[in-house]
C-alpha positions as CSV (number, residue, x, y, z in Angstrom):
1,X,-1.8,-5.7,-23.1
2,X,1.7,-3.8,-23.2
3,X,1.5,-0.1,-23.7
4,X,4.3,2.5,-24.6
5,X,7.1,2.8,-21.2
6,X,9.8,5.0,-20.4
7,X,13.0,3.4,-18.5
8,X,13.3,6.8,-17.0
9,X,9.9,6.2,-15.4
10,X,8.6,4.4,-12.3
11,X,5.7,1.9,-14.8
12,X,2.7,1.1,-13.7
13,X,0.5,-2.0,-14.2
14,X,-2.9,-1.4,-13.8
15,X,-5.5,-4.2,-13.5
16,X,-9.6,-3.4,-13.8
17,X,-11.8,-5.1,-15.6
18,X,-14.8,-2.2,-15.9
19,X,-13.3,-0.8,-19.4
20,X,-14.6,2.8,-18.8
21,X,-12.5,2.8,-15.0
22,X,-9.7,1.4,-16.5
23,X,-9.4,4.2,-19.3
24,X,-9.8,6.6,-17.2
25,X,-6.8,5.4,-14.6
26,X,-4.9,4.9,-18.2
27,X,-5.5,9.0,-18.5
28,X,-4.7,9.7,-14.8
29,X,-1.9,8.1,-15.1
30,X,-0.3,9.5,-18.2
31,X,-0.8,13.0,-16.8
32,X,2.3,12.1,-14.4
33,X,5.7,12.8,-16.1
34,X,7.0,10.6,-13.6
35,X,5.0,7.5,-14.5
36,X,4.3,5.4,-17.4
37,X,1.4,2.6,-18.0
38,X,3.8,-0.7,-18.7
39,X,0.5,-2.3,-19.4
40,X,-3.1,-3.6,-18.5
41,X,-5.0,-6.3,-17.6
42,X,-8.7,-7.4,-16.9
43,X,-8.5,-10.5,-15.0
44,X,-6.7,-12.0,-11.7
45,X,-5.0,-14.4,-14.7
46,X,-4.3,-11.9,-17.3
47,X,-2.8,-9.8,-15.0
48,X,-0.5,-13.1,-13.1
49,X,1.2,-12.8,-16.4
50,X,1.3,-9.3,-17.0
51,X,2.8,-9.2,-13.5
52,X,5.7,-11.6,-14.1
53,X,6.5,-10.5,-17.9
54,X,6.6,-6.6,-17.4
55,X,8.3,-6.8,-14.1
56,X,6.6,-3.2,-13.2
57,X,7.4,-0.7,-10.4
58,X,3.8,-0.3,-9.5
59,X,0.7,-2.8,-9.4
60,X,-2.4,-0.6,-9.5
61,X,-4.8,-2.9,-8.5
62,X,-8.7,-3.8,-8.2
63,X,-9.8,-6.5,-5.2
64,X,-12.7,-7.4,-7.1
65,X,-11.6,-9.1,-10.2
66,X,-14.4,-11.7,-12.8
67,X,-12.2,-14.7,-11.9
68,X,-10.2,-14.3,-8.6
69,X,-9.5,-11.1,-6.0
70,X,-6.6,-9.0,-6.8
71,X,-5.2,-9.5,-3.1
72,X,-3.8,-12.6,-4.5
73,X,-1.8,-10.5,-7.4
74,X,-0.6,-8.3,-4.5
75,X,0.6,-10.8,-2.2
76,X,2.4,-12.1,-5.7
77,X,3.9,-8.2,-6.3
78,X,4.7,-8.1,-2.6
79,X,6.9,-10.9,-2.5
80,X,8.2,-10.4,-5.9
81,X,12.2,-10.7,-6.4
82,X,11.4,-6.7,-7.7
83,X,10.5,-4.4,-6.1
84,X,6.8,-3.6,-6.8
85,X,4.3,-1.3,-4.9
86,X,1.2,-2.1,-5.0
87,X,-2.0,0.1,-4.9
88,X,-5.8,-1.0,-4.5
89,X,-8.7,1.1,-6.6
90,X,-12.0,-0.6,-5.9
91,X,-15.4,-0.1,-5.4
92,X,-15.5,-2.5,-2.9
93,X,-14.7,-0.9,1.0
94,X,-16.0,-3.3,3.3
95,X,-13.4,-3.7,6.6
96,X,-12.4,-7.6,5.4
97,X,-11.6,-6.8,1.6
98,X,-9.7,-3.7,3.1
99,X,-7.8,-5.4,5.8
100,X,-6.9,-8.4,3.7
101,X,-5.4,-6.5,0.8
102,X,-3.7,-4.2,3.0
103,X,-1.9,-7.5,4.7
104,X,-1.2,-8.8,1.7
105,X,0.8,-5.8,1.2
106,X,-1.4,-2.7,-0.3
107,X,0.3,0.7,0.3
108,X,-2.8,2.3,-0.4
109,X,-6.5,2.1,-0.7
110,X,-8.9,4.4,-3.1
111,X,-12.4,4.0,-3.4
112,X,-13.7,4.4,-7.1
113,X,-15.8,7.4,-5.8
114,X,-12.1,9.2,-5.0
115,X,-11.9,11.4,-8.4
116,X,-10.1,9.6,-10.3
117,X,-8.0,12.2,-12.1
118,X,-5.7,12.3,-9.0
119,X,-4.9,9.2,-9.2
120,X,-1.1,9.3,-9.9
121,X,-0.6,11.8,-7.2
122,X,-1.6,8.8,-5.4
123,X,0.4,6.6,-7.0
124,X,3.3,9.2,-6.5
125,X,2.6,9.7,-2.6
126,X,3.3,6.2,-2.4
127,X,6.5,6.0,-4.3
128,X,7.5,8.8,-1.8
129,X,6.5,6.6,1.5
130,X,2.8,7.8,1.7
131,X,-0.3,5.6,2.7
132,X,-2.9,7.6,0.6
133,X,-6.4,6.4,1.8
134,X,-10.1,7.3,1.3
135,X,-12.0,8.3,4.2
136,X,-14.2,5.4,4.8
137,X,-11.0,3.2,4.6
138,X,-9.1,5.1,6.7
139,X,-12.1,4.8,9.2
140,X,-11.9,1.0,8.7
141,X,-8.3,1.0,9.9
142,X,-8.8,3.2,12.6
143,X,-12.0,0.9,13.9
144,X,-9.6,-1.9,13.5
145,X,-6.8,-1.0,15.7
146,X,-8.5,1.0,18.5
147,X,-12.1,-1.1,18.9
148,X,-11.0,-4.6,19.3
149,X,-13.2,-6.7,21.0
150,X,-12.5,-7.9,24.6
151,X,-11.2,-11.3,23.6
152,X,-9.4,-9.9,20.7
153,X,-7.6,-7.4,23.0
154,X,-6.6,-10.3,25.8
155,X,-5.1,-12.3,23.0
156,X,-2.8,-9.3,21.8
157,X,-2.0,-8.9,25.0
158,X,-1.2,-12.3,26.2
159,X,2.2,-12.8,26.3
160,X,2.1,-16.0,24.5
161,X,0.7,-13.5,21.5
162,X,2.4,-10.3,21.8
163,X,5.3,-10.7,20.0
164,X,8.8,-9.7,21.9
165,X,8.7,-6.4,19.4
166,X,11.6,-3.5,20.3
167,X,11.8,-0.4,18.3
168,X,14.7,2.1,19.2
169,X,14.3,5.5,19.6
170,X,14.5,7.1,16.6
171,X,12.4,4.6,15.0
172,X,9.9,5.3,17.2
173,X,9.9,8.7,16.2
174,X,10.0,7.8,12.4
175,X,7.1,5.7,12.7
176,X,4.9,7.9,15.0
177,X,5.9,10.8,12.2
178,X,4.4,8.4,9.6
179,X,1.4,7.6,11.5
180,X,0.6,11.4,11.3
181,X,0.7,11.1,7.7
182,X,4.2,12.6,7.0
183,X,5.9,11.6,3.9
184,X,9.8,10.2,4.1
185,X,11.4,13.9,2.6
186,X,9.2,15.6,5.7
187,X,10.0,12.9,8.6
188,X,13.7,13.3,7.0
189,X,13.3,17.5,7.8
190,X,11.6,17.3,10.9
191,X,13.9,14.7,12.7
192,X,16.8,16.3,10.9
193,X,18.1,12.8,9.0
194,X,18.4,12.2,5.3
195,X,15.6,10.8,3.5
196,X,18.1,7.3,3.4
197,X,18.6,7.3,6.8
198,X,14.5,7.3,6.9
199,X,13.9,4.5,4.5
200,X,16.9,2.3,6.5
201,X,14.9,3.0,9.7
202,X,11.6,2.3,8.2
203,X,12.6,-1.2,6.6
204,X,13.5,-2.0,10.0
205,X,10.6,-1.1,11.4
206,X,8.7,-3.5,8.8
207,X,11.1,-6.4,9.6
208,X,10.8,-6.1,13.3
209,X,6.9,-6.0,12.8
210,X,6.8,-8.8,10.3
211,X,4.9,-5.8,8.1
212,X,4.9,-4.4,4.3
213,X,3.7,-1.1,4.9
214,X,3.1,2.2,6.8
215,X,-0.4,1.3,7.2
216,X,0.4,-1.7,8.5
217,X,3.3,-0.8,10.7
218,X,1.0,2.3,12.5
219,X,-1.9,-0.4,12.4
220,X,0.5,-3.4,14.3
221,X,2.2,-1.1,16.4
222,X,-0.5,0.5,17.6
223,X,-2.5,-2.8,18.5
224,X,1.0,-3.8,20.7
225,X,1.4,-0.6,22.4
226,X,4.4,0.8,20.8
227,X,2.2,3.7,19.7
């Protein structure tokens, strides 16, 4: 359902299907005077449509939707002709749900036990170039990437696999910066670069390694050996 917007405002969609979760995100989110709920939705179809009528800045997402997953709606915002960042809230944190939404483009993963009241300085940390994660997923990640199994390990390494990946430099630095958690304004500070300069370096960074986010950049970079 459409709710009130601002044009001066990055507006957020927000998807959830629990009525009690969902009007509490609604709160969160209005406590931002950067942000503005462009509407809601309660199903993986519902919000298809919201998704394509209200063209929003942000998709604020749950994976575990009555009729469908909301990785699908994120692969949808991802690939978008907008730009639309997309953000999972979900009581669901097993490693497959969390890997597959953040491929499909997720900047960010909260568990519904993360107090919710924070939730648009989420929101905001990832307008700004942040990865904001809950523990357990963050754990996920980090299982992901450093504890492959054997076979896993010899097929990212096999050179009919590894993918002929180059980074210069300075993106090097930038990414390594972002895999300690920095945002864009403090990898712009400590590598003395504007925050422009930054974003250019990181969108080449996601092109070169066929990615859509920081977590996934640190995450495929890392499993090559560029990290």
């Amino acid at each position: 359902m459409p709710l009130s917007q601002s044009k001066t405002k990055n507006r957020v969609l927000i998807v959830e299907d629990d009525p009690n979760t969902l009007g509490k995100l609604v709160e969160g989110v209005q406590k931002s005077g950067r942000l503005a709920v462009c509407g809601t939705a309660a199903t993986l179809k519902s919000g298809i449509i919201a998704l394509n009528r209200l063209r929003p800045d942000f998709l604020l997402v749950d994976v575990g939707l009555p009729d469908g997953s909301g990785t699908d709606l994120i692969a949808m915002a991802t690939n978008a002709n907008w730009h639309c960042d997309c953000m999972v809230v979900s009581v669901f944190g097993d490693q497959t749900r969390v890997i597959d939404a953040i491929c499909a483009g997720a900047k960010g993963y909260l568990l519904k036990t993360t107090e919710l009241d924070h939730v648009a300085l989420s929101i905001e940390s990832v307008i700004a170039g942040g990865s904001p994660m809950s523990p357990k997923i963050a754990r996920h990640l980090l299982t992901r990437v450093f504890n492959m199994t054997p076979a896993e390990t010899a097929r990212a390494d096999s050179p009919e696999v590894r993918p002929a990946v180059q980074l210069t430099k300075r993106e090097t630095e930038v990414l390594a910066a972002i895999a300690k958690g920095y945002k864009r304004q403090e990898v712009a500070d400590i590598l003395d670069i504007t925050v422009g300069t930054v974003g250019n370096h990181i969108n080449n960074i996601y092109q070169k390694l066929q990615v859509g986010s920081n977590i996934a950049a640190v995450a495929a970079a890392s499993r090559i050996g560029l990290l």
